[in-house]
C-alpha positions as CSV (number, residue, x, y, z in Angstrom):
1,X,14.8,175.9,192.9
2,X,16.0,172.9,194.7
3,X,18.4,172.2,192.1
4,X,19.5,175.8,191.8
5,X,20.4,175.5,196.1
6,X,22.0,171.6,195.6
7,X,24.3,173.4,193.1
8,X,25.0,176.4,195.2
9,X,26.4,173.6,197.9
10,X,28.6,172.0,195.5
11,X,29.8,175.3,194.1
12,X,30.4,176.5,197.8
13,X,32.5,173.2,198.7
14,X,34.6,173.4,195.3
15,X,35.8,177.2,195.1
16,X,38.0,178.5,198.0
17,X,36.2,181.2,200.1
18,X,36.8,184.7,199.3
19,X,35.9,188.2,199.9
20,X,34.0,186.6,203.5
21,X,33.9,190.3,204.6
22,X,31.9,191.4,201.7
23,X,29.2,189.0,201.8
24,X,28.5,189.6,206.1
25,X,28.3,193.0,205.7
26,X,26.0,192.8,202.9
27,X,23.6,190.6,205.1
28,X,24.2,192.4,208.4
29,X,23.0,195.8,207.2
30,X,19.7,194.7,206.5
31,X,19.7,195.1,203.1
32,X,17.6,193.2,201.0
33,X,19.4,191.6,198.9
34,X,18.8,187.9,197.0
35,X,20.0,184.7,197.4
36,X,22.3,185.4,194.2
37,X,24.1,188.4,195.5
38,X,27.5,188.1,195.5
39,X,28.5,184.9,198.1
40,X,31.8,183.6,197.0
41,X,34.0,184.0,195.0
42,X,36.9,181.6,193.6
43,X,40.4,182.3,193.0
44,X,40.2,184.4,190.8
45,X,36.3,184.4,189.3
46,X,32.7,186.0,191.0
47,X,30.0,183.9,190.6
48,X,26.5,184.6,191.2
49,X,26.2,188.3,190.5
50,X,23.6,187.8,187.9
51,X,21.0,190.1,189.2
52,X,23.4,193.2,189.0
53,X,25.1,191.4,185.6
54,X,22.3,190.0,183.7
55,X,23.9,186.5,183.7
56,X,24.8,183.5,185.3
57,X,28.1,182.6,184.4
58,X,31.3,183.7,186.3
59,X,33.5,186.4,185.0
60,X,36.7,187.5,185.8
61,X,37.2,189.8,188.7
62,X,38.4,192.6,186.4
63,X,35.4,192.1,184.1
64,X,33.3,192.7,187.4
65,X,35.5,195.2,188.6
66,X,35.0,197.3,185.1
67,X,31.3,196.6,185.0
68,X,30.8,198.1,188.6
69,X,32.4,200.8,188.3
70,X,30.5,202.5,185.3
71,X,27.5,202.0,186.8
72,X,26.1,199.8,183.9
73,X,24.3,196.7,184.6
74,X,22.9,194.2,182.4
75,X,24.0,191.8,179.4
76,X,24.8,194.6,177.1
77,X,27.1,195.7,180.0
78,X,28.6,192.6,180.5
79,X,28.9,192.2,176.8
80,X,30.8,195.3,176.6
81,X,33.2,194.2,179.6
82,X,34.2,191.1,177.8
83,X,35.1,192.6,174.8
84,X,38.4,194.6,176.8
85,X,39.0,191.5,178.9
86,X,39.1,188.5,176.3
87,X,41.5,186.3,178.2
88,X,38.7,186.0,181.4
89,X,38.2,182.0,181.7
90,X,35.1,180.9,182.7
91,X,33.3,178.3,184.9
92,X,30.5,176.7,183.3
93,X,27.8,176.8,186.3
94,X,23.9,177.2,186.7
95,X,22.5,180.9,187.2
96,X,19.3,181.4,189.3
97,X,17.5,183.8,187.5
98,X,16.0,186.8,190.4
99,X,14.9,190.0,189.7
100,X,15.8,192.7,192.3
101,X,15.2,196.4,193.1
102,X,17.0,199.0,191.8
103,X,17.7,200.7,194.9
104,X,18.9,197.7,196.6
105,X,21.5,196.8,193.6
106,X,22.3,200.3,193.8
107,X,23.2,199.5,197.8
108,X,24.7,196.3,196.8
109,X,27.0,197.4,193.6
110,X,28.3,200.5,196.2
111,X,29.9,198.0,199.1
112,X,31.0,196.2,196.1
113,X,33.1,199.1,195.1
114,X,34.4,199.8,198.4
115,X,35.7,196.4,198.5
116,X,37.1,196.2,194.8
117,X,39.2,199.6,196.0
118,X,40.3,198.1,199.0
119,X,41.7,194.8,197.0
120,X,43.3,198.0,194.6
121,X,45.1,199.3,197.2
122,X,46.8,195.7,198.2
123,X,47.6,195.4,194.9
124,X,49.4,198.4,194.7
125,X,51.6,197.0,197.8
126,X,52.5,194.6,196.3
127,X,56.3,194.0,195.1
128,X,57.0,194.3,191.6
129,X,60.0,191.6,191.7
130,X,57.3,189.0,192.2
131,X,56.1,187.0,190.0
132,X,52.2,187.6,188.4
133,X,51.1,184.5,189.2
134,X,51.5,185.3,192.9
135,X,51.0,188.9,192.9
136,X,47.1,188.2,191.9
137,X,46.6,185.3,194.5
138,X,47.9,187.5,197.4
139,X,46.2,191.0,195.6
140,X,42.9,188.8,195.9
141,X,43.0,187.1,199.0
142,X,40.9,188.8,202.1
143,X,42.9,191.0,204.8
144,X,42.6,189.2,208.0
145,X,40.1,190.8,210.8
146,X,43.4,190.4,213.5
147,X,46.5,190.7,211.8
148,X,49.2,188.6,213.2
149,X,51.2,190.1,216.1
150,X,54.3,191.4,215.1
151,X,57.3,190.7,217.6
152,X,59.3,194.9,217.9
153,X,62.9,194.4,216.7
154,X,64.1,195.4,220.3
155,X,62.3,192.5,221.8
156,X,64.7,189.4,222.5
157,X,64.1,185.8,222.3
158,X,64.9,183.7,225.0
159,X,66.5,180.3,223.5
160,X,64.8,176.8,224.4
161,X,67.8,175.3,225.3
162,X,70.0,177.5,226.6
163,X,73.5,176.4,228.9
164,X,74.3,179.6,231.5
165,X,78.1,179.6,231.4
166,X,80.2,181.5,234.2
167,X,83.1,184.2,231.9
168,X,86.6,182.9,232.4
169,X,88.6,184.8,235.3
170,X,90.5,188.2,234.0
171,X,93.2,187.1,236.3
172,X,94.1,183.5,237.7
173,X,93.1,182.3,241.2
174,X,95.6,183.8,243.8
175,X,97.8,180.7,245.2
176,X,98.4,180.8,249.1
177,X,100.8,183.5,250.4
178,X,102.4,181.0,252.7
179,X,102.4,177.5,254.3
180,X,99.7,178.8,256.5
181,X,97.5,179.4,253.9
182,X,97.9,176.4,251.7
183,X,97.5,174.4,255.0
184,X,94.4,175.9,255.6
185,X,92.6,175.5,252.1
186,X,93.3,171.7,252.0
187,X,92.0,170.6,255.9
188,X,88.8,172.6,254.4
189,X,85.5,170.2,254.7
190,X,85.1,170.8,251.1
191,X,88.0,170.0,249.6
192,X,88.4,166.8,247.7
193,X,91.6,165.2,249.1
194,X,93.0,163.1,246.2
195,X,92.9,159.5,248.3
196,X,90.5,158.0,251.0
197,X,92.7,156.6,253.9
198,X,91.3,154.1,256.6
199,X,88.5,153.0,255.0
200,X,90.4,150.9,252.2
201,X,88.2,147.4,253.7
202,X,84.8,149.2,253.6
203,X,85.5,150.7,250.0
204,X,86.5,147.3,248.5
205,X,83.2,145.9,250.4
206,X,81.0,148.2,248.7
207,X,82.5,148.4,245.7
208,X,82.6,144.3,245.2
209,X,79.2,144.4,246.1
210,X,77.9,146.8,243.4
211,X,79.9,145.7,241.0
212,X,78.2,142.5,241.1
213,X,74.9,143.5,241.0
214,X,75.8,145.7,237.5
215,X,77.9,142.7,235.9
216,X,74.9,140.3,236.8
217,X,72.2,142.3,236.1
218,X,70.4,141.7,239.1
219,X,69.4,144.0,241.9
220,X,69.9,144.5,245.7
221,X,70.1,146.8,248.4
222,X,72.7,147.2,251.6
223,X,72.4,149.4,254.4
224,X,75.4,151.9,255.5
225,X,75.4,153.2,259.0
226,X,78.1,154.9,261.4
227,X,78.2,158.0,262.8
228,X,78.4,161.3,261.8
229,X,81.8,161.9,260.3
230,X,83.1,158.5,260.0
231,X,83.2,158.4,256.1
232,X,80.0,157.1,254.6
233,X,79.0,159.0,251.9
234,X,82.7,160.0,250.6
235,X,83.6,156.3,250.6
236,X,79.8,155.8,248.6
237,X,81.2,158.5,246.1
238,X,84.8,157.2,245.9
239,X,83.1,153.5,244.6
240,X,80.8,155.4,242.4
241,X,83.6,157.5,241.1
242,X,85.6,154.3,240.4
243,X,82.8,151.9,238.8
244,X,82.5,155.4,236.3
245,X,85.6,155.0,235.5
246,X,85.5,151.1,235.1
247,X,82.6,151.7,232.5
248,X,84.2,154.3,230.5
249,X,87.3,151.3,230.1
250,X,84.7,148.9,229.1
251,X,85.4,147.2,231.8
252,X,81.7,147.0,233.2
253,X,78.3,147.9,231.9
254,X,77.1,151.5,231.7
255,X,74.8,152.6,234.2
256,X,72.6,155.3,236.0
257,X,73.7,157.0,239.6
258,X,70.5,158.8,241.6
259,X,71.7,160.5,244.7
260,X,68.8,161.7,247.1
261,X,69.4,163.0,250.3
262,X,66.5,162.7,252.7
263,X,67.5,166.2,254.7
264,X,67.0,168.2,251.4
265,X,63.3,167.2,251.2
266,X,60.2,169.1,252.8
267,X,58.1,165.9,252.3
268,X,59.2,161.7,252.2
269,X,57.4,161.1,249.1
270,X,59.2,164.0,247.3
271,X,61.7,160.9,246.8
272,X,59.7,159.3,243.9
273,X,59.8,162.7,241.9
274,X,63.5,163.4,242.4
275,X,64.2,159.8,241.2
276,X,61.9,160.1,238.8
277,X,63.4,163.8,237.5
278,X,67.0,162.7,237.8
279,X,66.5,159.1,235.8
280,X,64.5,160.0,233.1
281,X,64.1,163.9,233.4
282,X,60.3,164.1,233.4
283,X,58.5,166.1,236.2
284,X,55.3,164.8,237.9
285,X,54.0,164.5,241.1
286,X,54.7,162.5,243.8
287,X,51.9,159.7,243.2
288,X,51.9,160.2,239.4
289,X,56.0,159.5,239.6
290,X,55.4,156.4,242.0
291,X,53.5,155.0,239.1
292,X,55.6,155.5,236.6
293,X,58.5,154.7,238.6
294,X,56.7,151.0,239.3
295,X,55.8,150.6,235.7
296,X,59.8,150.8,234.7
297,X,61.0,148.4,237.1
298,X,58.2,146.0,236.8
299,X,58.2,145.8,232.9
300,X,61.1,144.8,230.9
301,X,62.6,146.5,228.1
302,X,65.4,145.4,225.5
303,X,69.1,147.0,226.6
304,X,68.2,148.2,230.5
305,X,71.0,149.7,232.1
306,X,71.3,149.2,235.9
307,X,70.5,152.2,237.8
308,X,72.2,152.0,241.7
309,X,70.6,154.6,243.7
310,X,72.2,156.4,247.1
311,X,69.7,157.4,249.6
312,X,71.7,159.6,252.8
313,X,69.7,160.1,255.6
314,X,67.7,157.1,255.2
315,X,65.6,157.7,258.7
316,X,63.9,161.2,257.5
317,X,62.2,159.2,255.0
318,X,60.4,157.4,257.6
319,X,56.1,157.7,257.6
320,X,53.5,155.8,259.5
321,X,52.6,153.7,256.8
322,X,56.3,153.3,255.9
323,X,55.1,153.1,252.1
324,X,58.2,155.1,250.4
325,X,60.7,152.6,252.8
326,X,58.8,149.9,251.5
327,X,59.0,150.6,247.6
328,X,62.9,151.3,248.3
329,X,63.5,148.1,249.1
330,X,61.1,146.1,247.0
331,X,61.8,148.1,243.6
332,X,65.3,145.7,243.9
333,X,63.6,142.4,243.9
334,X,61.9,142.6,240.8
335,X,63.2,140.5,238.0
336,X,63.3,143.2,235.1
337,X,64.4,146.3,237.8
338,X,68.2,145.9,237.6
339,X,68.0,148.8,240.8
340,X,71.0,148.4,243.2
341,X,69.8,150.7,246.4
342,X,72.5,152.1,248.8
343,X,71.3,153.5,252.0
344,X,73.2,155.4,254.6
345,X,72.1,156.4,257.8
346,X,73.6,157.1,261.7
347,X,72.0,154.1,263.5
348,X,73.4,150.9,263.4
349,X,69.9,149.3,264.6
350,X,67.7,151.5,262.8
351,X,65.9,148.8,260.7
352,X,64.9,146.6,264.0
353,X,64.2,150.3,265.9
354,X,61.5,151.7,263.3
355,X,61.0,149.6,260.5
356,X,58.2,146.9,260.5
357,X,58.9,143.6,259.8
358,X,57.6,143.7,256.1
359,X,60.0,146.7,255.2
360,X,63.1,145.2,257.4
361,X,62.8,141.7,255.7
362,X,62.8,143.5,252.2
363,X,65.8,145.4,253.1
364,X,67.8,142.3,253.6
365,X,70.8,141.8,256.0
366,X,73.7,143.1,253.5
367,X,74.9,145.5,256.3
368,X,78.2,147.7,256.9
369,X,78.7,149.4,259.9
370,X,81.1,152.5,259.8
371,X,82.8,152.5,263.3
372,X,84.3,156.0,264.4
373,X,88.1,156.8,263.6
374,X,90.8,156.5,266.3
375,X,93.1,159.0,267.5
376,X,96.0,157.3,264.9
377,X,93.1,157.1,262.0
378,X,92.6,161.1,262.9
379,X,96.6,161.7,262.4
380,X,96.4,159.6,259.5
381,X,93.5,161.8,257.5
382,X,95.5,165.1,258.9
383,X,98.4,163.7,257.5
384,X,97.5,162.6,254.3
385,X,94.9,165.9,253.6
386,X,98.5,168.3,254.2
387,X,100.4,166.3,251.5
388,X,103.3,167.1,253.0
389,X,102.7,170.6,254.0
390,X,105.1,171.4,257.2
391,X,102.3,173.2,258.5
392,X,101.7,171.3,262.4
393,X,104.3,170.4,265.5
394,X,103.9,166.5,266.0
395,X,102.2,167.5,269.2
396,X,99.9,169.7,268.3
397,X,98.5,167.1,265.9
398,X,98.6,163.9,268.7
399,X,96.6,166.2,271.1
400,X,94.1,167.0,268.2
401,X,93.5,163.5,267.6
402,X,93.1,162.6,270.6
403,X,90.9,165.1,271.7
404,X,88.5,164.6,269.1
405,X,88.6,160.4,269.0
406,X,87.7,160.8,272.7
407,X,84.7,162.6,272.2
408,X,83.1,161.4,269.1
409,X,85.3,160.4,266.1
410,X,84.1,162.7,263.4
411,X,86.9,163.1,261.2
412,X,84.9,166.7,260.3
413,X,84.9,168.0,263.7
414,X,89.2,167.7,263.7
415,X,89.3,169.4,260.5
416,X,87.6,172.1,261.6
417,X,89.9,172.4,264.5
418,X,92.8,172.2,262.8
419,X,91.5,175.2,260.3
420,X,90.8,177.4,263.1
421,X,94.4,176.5,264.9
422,X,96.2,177.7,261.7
423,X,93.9,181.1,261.7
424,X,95.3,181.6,265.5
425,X,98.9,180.9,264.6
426,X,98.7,183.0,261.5
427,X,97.4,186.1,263.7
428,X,99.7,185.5,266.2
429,X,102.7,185.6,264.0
430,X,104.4,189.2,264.7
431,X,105.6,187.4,268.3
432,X,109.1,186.7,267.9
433,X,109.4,183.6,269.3
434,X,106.7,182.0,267.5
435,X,108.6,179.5,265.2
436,X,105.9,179.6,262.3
437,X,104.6,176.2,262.8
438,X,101.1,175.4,264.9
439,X,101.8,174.5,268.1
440,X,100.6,173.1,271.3
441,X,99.3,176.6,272.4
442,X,97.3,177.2,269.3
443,X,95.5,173.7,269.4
444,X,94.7,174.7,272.8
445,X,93.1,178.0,272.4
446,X,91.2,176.3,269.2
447,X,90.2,173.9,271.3
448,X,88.5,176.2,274.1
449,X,86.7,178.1,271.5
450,X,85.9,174.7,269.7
451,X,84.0,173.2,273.5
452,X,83.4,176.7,275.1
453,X,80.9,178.5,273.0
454,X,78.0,180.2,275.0
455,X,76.0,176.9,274.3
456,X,78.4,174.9,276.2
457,X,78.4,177.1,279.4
458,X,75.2,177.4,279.7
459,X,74.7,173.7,279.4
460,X,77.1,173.7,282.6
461,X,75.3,176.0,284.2
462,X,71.7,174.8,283.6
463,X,70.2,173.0,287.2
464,X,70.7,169.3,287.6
465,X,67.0,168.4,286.5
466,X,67.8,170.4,283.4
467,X,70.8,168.6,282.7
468,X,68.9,165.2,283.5
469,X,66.5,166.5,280.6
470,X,68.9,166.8,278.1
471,X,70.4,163.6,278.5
472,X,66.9,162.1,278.7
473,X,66.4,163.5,275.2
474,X,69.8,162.3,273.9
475,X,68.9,158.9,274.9
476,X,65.7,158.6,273.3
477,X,67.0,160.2,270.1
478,X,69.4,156.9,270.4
479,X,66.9,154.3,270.8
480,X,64.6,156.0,268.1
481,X,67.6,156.4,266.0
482,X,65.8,159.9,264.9
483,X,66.6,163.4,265.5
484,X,63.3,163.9,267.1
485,X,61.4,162.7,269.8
486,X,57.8,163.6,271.9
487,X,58.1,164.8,275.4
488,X,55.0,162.3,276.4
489,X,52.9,159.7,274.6
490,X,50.1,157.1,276.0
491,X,52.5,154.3,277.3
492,X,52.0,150.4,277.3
493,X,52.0,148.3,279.9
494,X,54.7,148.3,282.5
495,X,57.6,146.8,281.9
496,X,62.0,146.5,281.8
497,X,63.0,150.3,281.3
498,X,66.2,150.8,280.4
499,X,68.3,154.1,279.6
500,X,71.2,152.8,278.2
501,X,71.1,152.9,274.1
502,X,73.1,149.5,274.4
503,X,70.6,147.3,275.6
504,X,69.3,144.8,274.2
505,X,66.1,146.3,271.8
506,X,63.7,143.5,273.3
507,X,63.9,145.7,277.2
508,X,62.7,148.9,275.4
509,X,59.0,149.2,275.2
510,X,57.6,150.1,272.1
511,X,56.0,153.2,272.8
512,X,58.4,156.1,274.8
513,X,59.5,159.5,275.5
514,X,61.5,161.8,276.9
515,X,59.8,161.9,279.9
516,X,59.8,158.5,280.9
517,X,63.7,159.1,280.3
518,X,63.8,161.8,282.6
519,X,61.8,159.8,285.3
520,X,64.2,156.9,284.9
521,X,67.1,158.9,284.7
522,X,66.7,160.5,288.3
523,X,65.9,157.3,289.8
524,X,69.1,156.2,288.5
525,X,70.9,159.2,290.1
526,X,69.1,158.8,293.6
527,X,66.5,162.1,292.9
528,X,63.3,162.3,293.4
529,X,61.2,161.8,290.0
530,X,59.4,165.0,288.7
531,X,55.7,165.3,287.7
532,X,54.3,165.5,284.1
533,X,53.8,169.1,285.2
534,X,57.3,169.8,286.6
535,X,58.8,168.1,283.4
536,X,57.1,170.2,281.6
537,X,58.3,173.3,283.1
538,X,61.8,172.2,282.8
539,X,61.7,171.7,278.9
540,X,60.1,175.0,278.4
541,X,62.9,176.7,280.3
542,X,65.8,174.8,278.2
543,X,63.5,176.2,274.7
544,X,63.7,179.5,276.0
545,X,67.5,179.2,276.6
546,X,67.1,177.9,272.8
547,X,69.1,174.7,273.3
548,X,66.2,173.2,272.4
549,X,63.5,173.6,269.8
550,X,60.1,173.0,270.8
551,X,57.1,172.2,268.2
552,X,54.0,174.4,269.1
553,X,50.8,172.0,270.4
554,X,47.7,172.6,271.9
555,X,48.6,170.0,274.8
556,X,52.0,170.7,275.6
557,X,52.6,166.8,276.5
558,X,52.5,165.8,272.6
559,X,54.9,168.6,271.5
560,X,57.7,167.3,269.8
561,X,61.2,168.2,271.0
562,X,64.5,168.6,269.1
563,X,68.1,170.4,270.0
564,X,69.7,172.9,268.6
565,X,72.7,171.9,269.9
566,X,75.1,169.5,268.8
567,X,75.3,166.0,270.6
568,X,78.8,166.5,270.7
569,X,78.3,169.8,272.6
570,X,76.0,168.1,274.8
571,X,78.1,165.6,275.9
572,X,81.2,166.7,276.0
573,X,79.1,169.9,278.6
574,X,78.2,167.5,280.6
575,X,81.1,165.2,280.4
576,X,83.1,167.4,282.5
577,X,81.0,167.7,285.3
């Protein structure tokens, strides 16, 4: 017996499994059937089916199939069977002689008939082009339990790698109907102007530096600052745009440009998984990425292209531990990084204002300061943006320049001006003695709407606490170099408080607000300084004018305060008084 089971394992391991079906339901009806009832068969042989046989060696499915369905069982049967199916190999293997019930072989050979029909009727399904060999391995083999899901021929497939592409235009781009027009489309903020005046000694300082660090192989980092408007980021682009196409000459090494911009993220860290996504195109998280990020430029690797990476907005990336500042700045002083980091923000002093020492020494003193155009740099950019468009009087584009450089010098903030002065010539041009040109009359009028929106006049005619408040918060955002600031922290120690954002940073105390602004502000202008409470009461009437947006707090002393008002507007409202 214990030979007889030892064989049945080796028989089981050797022969493929088939007819599984058959065998389950033969045990999970109950019947009793023995141990030598069928239990596997091979390719195409039964074993074990000697109590319903009379033997022990394997036959030929037919030969079974023949013998079960006459109903005979025995040798003689089996005997009989072979004679019409001569060609049956066989297997030599051990039987286990059993003896067994009638009326439980009768149970057994009837499932045994069911399933022989079944395997008829897959037969028969068969095609007839194919070859025998392969019609009677795919006639004998089990139908699966779950059939595999078949996908309807409506149903599309989306492709893995699919590029969206935008249909060509069924008619060209309309050109501009007149000089207006054209005018118009090129002093648009958007449009690439095909040179970069006035800043010809910042690009060549930027792009000597870079160009260094990628023929070297080394890394560094510089800080850009200036103003809003003064250039920064299109002069960044124009180098980048150059060094491309110094690499494509083989002039220089290839290498990697990351841009990240610190006012399109909800959260600092999100930096480490936008650099992460845009150098190597893998998505993590943000402390995942900051590992993986550290590994790269800490470990070297044959053939490393230098990567130079553009952060704008530098300040909004500012936390209290000042972690993602710090790896910014280190990442460029390993030996195997080859990183070259470019950060731009508006504060010249920004690094001394809220950097610690450890992040400020890191960030080295490779500085470039962007100072705001003049009125002749303004007529310049106009200029050289119309490409010799007759589109302005001589005039009208002096008084825009000068306007504008004596307010702020943002180069944005005159383009916009000059846009909206060609809209009110162009609707003004049925009057007859309009000589098609802008003029002195439409800079005017595009100036008034430009400085007299609704903001502006009621920034005039706010009270004179109110208007103390509001330049209370402009000077903190200048010494915090943020566009942000709280209306009342826990101060230090008295000391030197001064308003003026040009003072030295060592008579600022560490620790301020805009209420300590306010309080020095009105003792500046001979008032009488207001209480926390009346301070209080003042910047909740300017939110619910909405020039300023107040953060919800429990304590309405820690609430943070921002405008929603340009500085520009600010100042140039309360300029004229």
């Amino acid at each position: 017996m214990g030979n007889a089971e030892s064989h049945w394992v080796k028989q089981t391991k050797t022969y493929p499994r088939y007819l599984t079906e058959l065998t389950a339901d033969i045990i999970e009806g109950g019947v009793g059937c023995p141990r030598g009832v069928v239990r596997e068969y091979g390719d195409d042989k039964v074993t074990d089916l000697d109590p319903l046989l009379g033997s022990g060696s394997p036959q030929d499915i037919s030969t079974v199939r023949m013998v079960v369905k006459s109903g005979n069982y025995g040798a003689g049967a089996l005997a009989s069977a072979e004679v019409d199916n001569e060609t049956s190999p066989t297997l030599p293997i051990t039987a286990t002689p059993r003896s067994l019930k009638r009326k439980s072989a009768q149970l057994v050979s009837s499932r045994i008939r069911k399933q022989l029909n079944l395997l008829d009727d897959q037969q028969d399904l068969s095609s007839d082009g194919e070859d025998e060999f392969q019609r009677t391995r795919t006639s004998t083999r089990t139908p699966r339990r779950t059939p595999n899901r078949k996908i309807t021929p409506g149903t599309p497939r989306t492709p893995h790698h699919a590029t969206p592409s935008i249909p060509c235009r069924l008619r060209p781009a309309q050109q501009p109907a007149n000089v207006l027009e054209e005018a118009r489309l090129r002093l648009h903020v958007s449009s690439v102007p095909e040179s970069l005046p006035c800043r010809e000694q910042e690009f060549q300082d930027i792009y000597s530096f870079v160009e260094s660090k990628i023929v070297d192989g080394t890394g560094g980092c510089m800080y850009i600052s200036g103003v809003p408007g003064t250039g920064k980021t299109a002069t960044v682009h124009e180098v980048m745009r150059c060094l491309q196409h110094a690499t494509d000459m083989d002039e220089i090494s290839p290498f990697h440009f990351i841009e990240i911009n610190g006012m399109k993220m909800t959260d600092p860290h999100q930096a480490y998984v936008q650099i992460l996504q845009k150098l190597t195109g893998q998505k993590a998280t943000a402390d995942h990425a900051a590992a993986l990020l550290e590994k790269r430029f800490s470990n070297p690797a044959p053939r490393k292209e230098s990567t130079v990476l553009l952060v704008d907005e530098l300040d909004l990336l500012w936390t209290r531990k000042q972690n993602v500042m710090y790896n910014l700045f280190d990442w460029p002083t390993r030996r195997h990084a080859h990183l070259v980091v470019l950060t731009i923000a508006n504060t010249m002093d920004l690094p001394e204002r809220i950097m610690i020492n450890r992040v400020a020494s890191r960030l080295g003193l490779t500085r470039l300061s962007f100072q705001p155009y003049s009125f002749k740099q303004l007529q310049q950019i106009i200029t050289s943006r119309l490409n010799k468009v007759k589109a302005f009087e001589e005039d009208a584009l002096q008084l825009v320049s000068r306007k504008v450089a004596a307010l702020s010098g943002d180069a944005r903030r005159c383009l916009d001006i000059c846009r909206r002065a060609t809209e009110i010539c162009e609707h003004s041009a049925a009057d007859t003695s309009s000589t098609g040109l802008v003029g002195m009359s439409h800079v005017i009028d595009a100036l008034n709407e430009m400085f007299s929106s609704a903001y502006i006049t009621s920034i005039k005619c706010v009270s004179v606490q109110e208007q103390l408040f509001l330049r209370a918060i402009i000077a903190e955002f200048r010494r915090l170099g943020l566009e942000e600031a709280t209306f009342q922290q826990t101060l230090p120690p008295s000391g030197p408080w001064v308003v003026s954002p040009t003072c030295p940073p060592t008579t600022v105390p560490l620790v301020a607000n805009v209420f300590v602004q306010h309080q020095a502000l009105c003792r500046v202008e001979g008032l009488q300084p207001v209480s926390v409470s009346e301070g209080l009461a003042v910047c909740q009437r300017l939110g619910a004018c909405r020039l300023l947006l107040l953060e919800p707090s429990r304590l309405g002393v820690l609430q943070r305060v921002r405008l929603n008002v340009s500085q520009d507007d600010v100042l140039y409202a309360l300029k004229s008084d």
